[in-house]
C-alpha positions in Angstrom: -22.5 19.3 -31.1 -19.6 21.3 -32.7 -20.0 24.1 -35.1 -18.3 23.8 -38.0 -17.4 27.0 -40.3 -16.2 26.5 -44.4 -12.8 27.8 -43.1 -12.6 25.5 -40.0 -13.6 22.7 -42.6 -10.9 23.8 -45.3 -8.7 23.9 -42.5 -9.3 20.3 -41.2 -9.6 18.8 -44.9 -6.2 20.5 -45.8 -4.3 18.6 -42.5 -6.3 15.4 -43.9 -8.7 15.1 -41.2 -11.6 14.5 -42.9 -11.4 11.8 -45.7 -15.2 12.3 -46.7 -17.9 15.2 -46.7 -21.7 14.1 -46.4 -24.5 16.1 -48.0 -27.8 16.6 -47.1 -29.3 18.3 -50.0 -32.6 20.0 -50.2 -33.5 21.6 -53.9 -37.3 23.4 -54.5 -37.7 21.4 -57.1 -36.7 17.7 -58.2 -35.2 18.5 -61.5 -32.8 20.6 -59.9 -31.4 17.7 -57.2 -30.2 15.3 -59.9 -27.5 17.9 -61.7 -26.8 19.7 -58.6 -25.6 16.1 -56.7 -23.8 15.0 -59.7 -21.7 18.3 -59.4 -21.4 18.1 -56.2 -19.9 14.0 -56.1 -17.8 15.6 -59.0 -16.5 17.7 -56.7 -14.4 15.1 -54.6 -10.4 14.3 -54.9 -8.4 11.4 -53.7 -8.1 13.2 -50.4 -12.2 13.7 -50.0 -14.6 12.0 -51.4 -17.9 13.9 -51.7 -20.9 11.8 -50.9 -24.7 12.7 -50.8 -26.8 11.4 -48.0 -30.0 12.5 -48.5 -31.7 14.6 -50.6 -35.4 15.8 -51.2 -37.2 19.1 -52.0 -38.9 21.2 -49.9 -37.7 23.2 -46.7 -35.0 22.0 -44.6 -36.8 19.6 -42.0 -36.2 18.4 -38.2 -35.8 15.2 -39.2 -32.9 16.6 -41.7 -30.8 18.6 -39.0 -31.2 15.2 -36.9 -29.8 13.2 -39.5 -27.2 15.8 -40.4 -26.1 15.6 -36.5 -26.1 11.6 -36.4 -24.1 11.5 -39.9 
């Protein structure tokens, strides 16, 4: 799969290549998930819509990078 850097991403979101970011987002606690996606989905324009996948506490997970490299 292809590695993607923030600047390769601002890059491909400024020439309006990518119409929507998704999220996997993993918190240590789960009163920290809640305020964290709602900033994040606040986050998108009309251009790029923010959107969050999954999320869950704990450590990041196998079955998370899989689902980040299927989404």
């Amino acid at each position: 799969s292809k590695s993607v850097s923030l600047s390769n991403l601002y890059d491909q979101i400024s020439a309006g290549q990518v119409k929507e970011l998704n999220i996997i987002l993993k918190a240590d606690v789960q009163g920290s998930i809640e305020p964290i996606r709602s900033s994040l989905e606040q986050l998108g324009t009309e251009e790029v819509r923010v959107g969050v996948i999954h999320s869950g506490t704990g450590n990041i997970t196998e079955s998370d990078v899989m689902l980040a490299i299927a989404s």
